[in-house]
N, CA, C and O atoms as a printed pandas DataFrame, in Angstrom:
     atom_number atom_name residue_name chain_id  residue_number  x_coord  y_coord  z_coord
0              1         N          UNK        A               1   -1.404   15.949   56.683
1              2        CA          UNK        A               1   -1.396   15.573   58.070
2              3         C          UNK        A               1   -1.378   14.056   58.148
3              4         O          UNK        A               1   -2.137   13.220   57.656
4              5         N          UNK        A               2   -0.091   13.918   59.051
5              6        CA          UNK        A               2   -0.483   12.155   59.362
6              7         C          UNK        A               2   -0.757   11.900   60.883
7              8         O          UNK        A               2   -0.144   12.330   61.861
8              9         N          UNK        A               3   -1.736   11.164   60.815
9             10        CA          UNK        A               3   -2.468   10.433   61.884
10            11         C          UNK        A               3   -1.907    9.381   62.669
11            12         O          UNK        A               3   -2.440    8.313   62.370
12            13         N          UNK        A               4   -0.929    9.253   63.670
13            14        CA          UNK        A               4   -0.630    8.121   64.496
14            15         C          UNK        A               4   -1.609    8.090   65.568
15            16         O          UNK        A               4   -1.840    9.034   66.323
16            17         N          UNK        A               5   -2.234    6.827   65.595
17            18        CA          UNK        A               5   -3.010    6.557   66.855
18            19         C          UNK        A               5   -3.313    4.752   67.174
19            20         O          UNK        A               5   -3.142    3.780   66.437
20            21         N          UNK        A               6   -3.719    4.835   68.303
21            22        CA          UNK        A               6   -4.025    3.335   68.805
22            23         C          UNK        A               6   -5.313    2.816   68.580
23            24         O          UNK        A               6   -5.677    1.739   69.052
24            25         N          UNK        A               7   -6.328    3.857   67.568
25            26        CA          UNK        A               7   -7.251    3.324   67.228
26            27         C          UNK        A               7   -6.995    2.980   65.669
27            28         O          UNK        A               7   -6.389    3.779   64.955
28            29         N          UNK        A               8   -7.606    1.453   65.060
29            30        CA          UNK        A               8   -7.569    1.475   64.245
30            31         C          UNK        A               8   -8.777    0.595   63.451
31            32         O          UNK        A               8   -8.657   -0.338   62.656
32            33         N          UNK        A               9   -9.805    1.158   63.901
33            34        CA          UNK        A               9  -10.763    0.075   63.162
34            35         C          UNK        A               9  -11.319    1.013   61.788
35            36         O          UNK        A               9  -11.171    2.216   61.573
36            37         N          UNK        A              10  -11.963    0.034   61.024
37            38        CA          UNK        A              10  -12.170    0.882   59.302
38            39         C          UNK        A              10  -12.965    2.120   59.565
39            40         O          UNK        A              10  -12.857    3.057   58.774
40            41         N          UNK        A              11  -13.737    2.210   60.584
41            42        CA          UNK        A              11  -14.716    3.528   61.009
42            43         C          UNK        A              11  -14.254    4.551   61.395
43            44         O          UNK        A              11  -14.828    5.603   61.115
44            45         N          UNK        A              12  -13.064    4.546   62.163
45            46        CA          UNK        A              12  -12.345    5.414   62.554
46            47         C          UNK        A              12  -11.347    6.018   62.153
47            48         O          UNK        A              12  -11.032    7.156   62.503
48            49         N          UNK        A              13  -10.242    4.714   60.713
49            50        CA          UNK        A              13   -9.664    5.374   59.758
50            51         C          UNK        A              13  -10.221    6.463   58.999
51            52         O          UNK        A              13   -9.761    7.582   58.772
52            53         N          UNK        A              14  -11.617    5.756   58.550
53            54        CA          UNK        A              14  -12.214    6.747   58.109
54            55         C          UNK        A              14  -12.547    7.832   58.447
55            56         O          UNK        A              14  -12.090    8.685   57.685
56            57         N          UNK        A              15  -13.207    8.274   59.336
57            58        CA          UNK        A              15  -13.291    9.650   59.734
58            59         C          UNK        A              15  -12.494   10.615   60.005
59            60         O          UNK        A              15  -12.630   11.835   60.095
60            61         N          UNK        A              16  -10.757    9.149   60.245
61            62        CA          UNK        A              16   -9.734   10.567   60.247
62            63         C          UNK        A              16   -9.439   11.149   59.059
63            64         O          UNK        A              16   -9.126   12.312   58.803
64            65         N          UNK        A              17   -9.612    9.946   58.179
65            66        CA          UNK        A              17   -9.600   10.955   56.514
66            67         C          UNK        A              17  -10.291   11.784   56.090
67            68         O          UNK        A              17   -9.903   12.741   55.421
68            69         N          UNK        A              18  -11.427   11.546   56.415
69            70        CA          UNK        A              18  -12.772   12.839   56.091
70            71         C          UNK        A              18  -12.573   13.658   56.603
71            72         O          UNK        A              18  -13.020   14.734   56.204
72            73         N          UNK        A              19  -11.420   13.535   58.313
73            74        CA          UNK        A              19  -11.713   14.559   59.193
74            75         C          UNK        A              19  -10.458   15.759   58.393
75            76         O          UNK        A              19  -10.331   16.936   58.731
76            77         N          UNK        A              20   -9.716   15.107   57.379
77            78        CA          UNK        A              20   -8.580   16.019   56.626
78            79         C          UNK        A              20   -7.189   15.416   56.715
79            80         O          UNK        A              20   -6.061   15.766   56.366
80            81         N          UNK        A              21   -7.874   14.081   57.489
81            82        CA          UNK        A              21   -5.594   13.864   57.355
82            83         C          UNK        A              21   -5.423   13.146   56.016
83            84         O          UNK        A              21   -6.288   12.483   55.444
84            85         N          UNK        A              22   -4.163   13.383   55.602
85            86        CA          UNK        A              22   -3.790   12.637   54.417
86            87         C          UNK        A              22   -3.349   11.315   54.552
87            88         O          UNK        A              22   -3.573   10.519   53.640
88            89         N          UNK        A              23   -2.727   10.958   55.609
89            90        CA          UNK        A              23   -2.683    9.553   55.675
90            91         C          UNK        A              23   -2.835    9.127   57.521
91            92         O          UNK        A              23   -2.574    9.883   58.457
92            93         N          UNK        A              24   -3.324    7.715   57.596
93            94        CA          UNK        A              24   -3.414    6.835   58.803
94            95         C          UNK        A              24   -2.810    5.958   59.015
95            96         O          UNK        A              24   -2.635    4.997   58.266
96            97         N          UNK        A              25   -2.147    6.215   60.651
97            98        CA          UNK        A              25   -1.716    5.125   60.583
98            99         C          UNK        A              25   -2.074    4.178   62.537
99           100         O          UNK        A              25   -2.206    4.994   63.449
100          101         N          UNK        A              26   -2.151    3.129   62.817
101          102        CA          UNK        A              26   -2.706    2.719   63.977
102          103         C          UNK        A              26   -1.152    1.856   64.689
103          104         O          UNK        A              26   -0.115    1.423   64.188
104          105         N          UNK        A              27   -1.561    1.909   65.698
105          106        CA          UNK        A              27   -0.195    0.885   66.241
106          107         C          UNK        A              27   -0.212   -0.612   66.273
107          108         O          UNK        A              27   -0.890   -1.058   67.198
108          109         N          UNK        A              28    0.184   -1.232   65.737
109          110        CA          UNK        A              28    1.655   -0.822   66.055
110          111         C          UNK        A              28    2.539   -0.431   64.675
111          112         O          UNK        A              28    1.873   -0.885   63.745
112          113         N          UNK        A              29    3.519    0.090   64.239
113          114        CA          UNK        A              29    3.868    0.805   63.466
114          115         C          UNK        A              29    5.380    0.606   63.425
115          116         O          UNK        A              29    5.956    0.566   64.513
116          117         N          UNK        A              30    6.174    0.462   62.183
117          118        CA          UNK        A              30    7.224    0.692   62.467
118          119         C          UNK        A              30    7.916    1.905   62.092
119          120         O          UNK        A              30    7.410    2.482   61.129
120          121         N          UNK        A              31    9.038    2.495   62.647
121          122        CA          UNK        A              31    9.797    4.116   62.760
122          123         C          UNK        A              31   10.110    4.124   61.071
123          124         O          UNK        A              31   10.178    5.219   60.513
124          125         N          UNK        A              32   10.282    2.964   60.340
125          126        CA          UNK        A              32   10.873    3.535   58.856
126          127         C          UNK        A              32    9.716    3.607   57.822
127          128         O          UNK        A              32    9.638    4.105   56.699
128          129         N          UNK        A              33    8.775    2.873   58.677
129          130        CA          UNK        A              33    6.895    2.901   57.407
130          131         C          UNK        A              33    6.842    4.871   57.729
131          132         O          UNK        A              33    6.832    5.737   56.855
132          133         N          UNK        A              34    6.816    5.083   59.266
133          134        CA          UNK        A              34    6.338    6.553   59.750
134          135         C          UNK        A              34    7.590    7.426   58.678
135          136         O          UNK        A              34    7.244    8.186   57.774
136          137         N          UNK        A              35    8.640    7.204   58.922
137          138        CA          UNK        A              35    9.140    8.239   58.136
138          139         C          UNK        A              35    9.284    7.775   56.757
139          140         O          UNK        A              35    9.829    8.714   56.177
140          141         N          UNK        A              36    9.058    6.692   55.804
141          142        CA          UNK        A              36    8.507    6.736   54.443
142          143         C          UNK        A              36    7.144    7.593   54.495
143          144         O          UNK        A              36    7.227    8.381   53.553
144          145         N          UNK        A              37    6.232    7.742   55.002
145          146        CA          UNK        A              37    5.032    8.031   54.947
146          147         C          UNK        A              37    5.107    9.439   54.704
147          148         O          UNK        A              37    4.466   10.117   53.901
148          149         N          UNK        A              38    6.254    9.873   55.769
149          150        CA          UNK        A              38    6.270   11.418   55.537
150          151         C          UNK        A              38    6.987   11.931   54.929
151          152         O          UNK        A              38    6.931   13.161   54.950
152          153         N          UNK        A              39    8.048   11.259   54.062
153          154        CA          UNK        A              39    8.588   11.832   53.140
154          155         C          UNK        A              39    7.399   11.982   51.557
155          156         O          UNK        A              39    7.407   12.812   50.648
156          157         N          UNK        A              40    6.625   10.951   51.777
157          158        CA          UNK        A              40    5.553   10.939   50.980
158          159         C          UNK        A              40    4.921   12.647   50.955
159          160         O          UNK        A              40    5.075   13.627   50.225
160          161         N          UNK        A              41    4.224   12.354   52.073
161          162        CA          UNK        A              41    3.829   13.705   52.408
162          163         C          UNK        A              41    4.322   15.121   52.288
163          164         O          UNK        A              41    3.743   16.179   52.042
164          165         N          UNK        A              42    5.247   14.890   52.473
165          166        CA          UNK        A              42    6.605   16.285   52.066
166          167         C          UNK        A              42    6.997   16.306   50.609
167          168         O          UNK        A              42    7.515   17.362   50.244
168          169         N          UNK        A              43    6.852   15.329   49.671
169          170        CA          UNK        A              43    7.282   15.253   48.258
170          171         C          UNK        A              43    5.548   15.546   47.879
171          172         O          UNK        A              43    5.437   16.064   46.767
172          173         N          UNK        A              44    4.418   15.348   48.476
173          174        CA          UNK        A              44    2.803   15.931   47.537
174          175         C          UNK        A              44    3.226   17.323   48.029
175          176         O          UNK        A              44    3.223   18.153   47.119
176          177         N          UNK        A              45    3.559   17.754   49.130
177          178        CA          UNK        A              45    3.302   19.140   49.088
178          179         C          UNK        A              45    4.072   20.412   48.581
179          180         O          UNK        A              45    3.769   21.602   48.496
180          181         N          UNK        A              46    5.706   19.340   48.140
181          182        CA          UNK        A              46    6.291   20.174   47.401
182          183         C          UNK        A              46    5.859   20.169   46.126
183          184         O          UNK        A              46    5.957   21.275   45.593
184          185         N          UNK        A              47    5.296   19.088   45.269
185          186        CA          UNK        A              47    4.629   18.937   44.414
186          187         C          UNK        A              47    3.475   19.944   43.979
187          188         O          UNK        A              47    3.206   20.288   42.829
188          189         N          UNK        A              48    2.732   20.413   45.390
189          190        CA          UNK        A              48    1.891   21.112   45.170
190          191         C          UNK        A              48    2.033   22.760   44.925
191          192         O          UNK        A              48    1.286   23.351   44.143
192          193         N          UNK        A              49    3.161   23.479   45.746
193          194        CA          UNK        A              49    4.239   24.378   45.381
194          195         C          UNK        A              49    4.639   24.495   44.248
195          196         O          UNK        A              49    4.720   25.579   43.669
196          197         N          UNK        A              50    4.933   23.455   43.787
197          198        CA          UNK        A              50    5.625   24.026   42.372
198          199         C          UNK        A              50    4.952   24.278   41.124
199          200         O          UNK        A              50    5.353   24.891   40.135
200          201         N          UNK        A              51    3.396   23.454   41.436
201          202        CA          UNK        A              51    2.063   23.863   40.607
202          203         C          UNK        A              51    1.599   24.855   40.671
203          204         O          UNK        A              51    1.060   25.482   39.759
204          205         N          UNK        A              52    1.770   25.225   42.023
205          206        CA          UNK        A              52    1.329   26.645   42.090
206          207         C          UNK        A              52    1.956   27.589   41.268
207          208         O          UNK        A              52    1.443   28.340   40.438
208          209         N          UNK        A              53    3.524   27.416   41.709
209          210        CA          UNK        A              53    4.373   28.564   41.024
210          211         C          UNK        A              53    3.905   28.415   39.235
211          212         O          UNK        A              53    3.820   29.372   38.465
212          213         N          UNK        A              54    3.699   27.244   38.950
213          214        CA          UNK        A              54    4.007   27.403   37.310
214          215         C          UNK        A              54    2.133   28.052   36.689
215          216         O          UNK        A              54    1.930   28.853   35.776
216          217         N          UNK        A              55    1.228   27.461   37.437
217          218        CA          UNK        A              55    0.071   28.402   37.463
218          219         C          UNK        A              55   -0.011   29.985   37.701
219          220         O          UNK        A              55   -0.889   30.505   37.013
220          221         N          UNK        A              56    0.632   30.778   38.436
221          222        CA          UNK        A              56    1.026   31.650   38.746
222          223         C          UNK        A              56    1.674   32.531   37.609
223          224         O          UNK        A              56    1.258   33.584   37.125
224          225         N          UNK        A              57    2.821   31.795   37.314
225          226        CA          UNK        A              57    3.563   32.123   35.789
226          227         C          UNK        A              57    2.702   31.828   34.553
227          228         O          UNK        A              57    2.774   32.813   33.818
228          229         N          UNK        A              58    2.066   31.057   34.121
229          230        CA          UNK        A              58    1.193   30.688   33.278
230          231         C          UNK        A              58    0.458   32.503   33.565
231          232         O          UNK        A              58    0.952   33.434   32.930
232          233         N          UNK        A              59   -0.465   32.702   34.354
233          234        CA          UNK        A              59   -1.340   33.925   34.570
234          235         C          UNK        A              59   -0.583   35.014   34.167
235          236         O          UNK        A              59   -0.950   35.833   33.324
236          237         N          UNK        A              60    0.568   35.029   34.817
237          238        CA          UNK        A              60    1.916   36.259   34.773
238          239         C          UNK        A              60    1.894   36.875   33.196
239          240         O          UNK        A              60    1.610   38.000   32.784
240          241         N          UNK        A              61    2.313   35.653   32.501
241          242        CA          UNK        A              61    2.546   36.030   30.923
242          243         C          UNK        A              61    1.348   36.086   30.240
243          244         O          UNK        A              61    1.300   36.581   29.114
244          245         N          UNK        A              62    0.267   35.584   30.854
245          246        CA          UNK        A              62   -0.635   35.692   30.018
246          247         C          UNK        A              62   -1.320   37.448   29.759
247          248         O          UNK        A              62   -1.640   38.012   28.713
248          249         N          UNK        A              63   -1.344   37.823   30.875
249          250        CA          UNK        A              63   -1.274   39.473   30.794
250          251         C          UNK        A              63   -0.187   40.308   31.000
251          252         O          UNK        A              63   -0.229   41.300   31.728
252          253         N          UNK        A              64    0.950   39.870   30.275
253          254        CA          UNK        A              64    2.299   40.550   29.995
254          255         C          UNK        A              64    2.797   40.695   29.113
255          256         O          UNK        A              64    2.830   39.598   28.556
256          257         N          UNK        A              65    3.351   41.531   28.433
257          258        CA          UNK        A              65    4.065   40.866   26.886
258          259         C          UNK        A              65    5.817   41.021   27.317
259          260         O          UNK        A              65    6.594   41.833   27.820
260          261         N          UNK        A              66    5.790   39.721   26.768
261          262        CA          UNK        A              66    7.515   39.575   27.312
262          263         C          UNK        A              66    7.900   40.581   26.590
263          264         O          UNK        A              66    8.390   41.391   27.378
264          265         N          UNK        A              67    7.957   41.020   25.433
265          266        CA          UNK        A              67    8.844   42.409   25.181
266          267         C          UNK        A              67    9.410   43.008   26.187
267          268         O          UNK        A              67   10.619   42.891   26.385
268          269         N          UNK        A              68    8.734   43.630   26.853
269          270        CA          UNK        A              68    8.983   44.692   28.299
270          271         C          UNK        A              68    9.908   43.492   28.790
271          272         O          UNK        A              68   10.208   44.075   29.832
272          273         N          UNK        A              69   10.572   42.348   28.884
273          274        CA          UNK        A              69   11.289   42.427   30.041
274          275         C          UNK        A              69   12.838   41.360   29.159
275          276         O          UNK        A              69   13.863   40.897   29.658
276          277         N          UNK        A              70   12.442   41.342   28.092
277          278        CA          UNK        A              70   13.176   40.490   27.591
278          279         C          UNK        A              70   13.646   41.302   25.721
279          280         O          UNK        A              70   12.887   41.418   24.759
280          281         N          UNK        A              71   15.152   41.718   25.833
281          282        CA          UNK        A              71   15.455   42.211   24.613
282          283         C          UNK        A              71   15.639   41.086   23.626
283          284         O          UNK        A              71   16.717   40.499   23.540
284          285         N          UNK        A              72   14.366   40.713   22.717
285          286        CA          UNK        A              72   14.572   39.757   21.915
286          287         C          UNK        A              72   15.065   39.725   20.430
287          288         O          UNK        A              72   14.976   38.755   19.677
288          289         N          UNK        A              73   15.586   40.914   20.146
289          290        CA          UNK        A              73   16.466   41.400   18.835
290          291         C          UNK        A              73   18.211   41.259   19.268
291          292         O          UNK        A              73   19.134   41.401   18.466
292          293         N          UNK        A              74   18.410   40.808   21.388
293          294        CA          UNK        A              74   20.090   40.458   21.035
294          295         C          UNK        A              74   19.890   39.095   21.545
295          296         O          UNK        A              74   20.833   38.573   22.141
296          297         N          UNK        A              75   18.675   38.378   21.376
297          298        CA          UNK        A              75   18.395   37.023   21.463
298          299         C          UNK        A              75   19.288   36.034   20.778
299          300         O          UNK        A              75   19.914   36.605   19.885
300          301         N          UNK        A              76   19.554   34.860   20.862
301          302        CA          UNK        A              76   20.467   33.710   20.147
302          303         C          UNK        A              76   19.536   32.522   19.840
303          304         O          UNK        A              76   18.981   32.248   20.905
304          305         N          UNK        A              77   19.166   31.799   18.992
305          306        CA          UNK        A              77   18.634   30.541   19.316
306          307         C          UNK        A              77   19.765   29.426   20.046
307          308         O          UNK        A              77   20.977   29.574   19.889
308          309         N          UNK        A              78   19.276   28.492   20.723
309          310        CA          UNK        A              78   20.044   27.645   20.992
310          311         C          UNK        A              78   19.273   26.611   21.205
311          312         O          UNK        A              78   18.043   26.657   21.198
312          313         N          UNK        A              79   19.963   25.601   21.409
313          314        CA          UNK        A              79   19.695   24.327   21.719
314          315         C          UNK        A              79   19.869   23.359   22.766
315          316         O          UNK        A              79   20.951   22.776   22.837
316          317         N          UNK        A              80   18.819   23.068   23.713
317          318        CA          UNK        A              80   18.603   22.322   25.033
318          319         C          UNK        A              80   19.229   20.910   24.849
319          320         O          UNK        A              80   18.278   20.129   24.865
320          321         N          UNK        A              81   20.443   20.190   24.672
321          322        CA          UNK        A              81   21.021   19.417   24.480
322          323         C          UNK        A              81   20.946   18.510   25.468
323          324         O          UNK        A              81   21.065   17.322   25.171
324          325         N          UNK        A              82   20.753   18.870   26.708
325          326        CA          UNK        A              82   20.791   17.741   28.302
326          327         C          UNK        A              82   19.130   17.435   27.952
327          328         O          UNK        A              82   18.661   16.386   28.394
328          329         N          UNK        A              83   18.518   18.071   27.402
329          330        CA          UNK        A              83   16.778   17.225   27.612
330          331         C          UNK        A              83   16.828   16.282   26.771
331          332         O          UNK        A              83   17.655   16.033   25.894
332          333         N          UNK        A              84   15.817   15.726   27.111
333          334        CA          UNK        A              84   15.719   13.863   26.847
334          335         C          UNK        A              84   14.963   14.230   25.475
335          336         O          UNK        A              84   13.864   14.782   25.527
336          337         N          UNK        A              85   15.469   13.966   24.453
337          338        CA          UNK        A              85   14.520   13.904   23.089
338          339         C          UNK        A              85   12.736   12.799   23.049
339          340         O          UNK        A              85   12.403   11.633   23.259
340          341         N          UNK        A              86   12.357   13.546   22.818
341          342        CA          UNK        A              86   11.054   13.338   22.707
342          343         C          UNK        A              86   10.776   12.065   21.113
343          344         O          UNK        A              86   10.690   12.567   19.992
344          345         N          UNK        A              87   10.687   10.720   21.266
345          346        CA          UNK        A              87   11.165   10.113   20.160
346          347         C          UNK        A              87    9.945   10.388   19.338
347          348         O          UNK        A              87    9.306   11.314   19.838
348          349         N          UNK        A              88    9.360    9.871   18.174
349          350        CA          UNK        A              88    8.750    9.976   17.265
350          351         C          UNK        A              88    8.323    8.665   16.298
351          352         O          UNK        A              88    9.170    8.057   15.644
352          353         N          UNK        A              89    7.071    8.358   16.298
353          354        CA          UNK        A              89    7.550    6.617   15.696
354          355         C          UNK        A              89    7.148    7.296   13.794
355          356         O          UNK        A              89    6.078    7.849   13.542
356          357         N          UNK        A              90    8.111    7.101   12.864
357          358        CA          UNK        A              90    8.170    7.016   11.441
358          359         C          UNK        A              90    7.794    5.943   11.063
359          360         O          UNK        A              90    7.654    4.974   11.809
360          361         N          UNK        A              91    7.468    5.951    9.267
361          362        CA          UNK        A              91    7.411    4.925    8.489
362          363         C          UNK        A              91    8.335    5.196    7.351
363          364         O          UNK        A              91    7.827    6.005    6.575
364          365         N          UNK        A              92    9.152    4.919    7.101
365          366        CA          UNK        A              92   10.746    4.868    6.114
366          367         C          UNK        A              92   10.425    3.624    5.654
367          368         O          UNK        A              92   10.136    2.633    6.326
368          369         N          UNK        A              93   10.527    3.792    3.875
369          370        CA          UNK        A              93   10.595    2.809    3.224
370          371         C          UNK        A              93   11.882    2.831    2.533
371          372         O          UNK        A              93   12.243    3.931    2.113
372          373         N          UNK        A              94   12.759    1.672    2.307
373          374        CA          UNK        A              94   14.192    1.473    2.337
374          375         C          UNK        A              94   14.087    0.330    1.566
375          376         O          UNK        A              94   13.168   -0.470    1.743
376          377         N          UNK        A              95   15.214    0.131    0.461
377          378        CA          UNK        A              95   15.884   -0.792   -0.404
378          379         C          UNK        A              95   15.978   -2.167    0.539
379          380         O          UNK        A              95   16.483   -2.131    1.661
380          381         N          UNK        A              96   15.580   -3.046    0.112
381          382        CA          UNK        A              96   15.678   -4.455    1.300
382          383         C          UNK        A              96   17.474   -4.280    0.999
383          384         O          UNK        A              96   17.970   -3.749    1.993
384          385         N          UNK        A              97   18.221   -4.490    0.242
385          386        CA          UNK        A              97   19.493   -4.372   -0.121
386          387         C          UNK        A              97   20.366   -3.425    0.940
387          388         O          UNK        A              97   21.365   -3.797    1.556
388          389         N          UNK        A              98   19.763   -2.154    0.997
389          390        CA          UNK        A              98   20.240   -0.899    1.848
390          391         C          UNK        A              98   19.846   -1.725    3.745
391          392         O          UNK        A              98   20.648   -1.492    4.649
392          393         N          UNK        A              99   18.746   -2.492    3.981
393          394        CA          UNK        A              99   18.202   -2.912    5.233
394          395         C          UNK        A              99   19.241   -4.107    5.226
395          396         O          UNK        A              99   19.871   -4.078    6.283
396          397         N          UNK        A             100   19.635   -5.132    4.418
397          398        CA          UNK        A             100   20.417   -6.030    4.556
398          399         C          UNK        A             100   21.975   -5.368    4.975
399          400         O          UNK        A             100   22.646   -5.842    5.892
400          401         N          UNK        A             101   22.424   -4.177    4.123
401          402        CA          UNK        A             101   23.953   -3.900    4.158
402          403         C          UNK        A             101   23.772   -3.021    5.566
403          404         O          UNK        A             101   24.920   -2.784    5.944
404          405         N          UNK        A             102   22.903   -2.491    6.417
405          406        CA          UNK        A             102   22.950   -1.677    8.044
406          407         C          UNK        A             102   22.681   -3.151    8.323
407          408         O          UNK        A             102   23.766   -3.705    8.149
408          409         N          UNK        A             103   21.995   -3.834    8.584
409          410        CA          UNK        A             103   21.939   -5.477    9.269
410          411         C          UNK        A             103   23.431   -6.069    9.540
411          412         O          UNK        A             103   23.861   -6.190   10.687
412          413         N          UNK        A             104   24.092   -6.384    8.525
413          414        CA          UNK        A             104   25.643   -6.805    8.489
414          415         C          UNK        A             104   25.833   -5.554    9.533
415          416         O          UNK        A             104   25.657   -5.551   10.751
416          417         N          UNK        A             105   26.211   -4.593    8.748
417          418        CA          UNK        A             105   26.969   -3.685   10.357
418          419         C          UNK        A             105   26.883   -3.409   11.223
419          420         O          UNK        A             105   27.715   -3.030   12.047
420          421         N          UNK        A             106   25.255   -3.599   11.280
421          422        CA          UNK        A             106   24.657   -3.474   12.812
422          423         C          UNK        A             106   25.500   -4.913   13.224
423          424         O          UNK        A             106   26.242   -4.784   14.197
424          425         N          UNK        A             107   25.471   -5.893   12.761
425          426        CA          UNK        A             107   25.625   -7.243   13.389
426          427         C          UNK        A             107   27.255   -6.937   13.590
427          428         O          UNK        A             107   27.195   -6.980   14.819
428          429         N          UNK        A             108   28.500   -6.694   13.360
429          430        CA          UNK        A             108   29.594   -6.708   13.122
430          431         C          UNK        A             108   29.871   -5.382   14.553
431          432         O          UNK        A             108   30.994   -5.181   15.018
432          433         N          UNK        A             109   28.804   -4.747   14.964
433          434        CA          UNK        A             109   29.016   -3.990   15.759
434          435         C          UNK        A             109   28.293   -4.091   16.822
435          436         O          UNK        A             109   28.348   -3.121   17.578
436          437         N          UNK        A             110   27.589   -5.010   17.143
437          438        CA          UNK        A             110   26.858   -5.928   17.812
438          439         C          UNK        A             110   25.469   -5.000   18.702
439          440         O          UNK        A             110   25.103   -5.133   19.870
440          441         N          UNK        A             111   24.970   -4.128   17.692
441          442        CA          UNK        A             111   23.892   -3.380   18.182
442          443         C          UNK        A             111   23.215   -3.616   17.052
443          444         O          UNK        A             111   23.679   -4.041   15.994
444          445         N          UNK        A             112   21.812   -3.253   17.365
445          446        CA          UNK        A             112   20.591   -3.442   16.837
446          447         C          UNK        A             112   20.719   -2.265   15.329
447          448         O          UNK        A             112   21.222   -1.164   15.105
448          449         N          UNK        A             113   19.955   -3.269   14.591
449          450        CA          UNK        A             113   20.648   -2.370   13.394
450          451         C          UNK        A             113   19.169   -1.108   13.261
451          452         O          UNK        A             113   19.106   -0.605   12.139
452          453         N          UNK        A             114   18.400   -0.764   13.965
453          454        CA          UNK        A             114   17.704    0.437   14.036
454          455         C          UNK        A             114   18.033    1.562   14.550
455          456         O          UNK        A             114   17.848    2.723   14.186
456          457         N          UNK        A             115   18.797    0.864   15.887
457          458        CA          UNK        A             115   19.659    1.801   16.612
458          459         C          UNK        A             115   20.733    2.883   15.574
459          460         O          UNK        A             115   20.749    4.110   15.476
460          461         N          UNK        A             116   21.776    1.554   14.729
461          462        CA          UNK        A             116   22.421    1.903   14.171
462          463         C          UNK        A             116   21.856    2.993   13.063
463          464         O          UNK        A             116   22.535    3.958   12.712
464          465         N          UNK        A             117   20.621    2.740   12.588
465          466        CA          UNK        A             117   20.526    3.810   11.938
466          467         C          UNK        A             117   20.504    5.192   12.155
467          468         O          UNK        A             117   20.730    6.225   11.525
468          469         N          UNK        A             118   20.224    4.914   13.042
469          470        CA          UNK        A             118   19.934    6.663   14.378
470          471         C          UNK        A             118   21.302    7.202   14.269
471          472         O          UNK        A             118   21.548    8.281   13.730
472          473         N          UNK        A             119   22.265    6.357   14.842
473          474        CA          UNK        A             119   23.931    7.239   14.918
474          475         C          UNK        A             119   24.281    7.329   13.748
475          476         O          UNK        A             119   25.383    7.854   13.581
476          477         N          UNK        A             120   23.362    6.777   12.244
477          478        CA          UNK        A             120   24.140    6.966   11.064
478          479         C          UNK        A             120   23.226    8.444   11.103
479          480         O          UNK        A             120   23.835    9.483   11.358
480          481         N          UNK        A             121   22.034    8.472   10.890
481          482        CA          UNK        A             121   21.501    9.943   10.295
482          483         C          UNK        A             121   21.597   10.931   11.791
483          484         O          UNK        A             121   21.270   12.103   11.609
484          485         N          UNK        A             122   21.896   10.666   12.825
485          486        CA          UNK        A             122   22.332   12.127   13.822
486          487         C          UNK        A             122   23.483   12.377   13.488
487          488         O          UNK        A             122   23.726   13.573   13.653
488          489         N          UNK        A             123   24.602   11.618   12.957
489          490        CA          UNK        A             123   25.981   11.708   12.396
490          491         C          UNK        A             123   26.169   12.803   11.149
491          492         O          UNK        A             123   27.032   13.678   11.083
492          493         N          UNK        A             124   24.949   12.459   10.024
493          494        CA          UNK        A             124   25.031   12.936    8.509
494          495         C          UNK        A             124   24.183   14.919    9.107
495          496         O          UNK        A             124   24.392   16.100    8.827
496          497         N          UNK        A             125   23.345   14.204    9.911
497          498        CA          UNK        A             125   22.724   15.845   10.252
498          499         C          UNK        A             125   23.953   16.602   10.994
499          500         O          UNK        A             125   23.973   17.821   10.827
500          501         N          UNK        A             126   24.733   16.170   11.601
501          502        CA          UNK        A             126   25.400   17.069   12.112
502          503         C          UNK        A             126   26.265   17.742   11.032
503          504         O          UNK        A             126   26.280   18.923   10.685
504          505         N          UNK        A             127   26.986   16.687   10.586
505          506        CA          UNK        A             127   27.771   17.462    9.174
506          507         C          UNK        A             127   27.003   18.681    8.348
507          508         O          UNK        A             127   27.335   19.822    8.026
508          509         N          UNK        A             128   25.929   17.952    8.185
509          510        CA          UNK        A             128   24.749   19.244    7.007
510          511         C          UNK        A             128   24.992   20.015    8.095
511          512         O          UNK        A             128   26.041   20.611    7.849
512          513         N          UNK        A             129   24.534   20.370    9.315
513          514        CA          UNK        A             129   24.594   21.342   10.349
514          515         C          UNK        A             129   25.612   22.620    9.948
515          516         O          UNK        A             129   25.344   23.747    9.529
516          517         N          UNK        A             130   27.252   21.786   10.337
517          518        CA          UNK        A             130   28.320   22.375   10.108
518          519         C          UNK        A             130   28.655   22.772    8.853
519          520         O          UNK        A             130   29.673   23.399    8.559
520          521         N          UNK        A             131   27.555   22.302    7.899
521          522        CA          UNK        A             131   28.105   22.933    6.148
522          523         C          UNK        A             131   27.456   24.327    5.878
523          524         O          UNK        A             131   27.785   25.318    5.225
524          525         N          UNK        A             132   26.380   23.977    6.671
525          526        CA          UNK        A             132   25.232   25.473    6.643
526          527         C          UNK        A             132   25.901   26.533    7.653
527          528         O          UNK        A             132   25.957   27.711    7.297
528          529         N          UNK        A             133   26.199   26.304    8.383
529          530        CA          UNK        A             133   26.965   27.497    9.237
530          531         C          UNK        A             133   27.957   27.840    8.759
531          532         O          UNK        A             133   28.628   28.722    9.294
């Protein structure tokens, strides 16, 4: 709930918050603060919807066994390719020689030569990928 009114002293903000509104606001006011405010308001409560739903589902499976609704013997694995990889920080110890010769090519290709290592070993995994299949 948002509160427009012509009172606005700290005593009275207050009590409209205690009294349950989510936000206050006093005059004078401008029309694009009021409708930022309530898009605010409309993005917590869809927010709060969709917690629900995944609480809801959380309970669902917890006293269900997906068997019953899911044939998981004509199942496929696959792979979520549009999600954002989750990075990982390593410690790789490497030939200063091997760190000098990705340095040159990183430099000759004008990206960071850590980067470069990434498109060298997602490159070599894909091949192993395609040798195993």
């Amino acid at each position: 709930m948002l509160v427009l009114t012509a009172r606005g002293s700290g005593h009275e903000k207050v009590q409209g918050i205690d009294g349950g509104a989510d936000d206050y606001m006093s005059k004078p006011f401008r029309v694009e603060e009021v409708l930022a405010r309530i898009r605010v308001l409309i993005r917590r409560a869809s927010e709060n919807v969709q917690s629900e739903m995944r609480s809801g589902e959380r309970e669902f499976w917890a006293k269900h066994d997906s068997t019953g609704f899911i044939d998981w013997d004509a199942s496929e694995p696959r792979k979520f390719t549009q999600r954002k990889p989750t990075p990982r920080t390593i410690s790789l110890r490497l030939p200063v020689s091997m760190i000098e010769d990705l340095k040159i090519l990183a430099n000759k290709r004008d990206v960071r030569y850590q980067s470069l290592l990434k498109v060298f070993l997602a490159e070599r995994l894909e091949q192993e990928r395609r040798r195993v299949i």
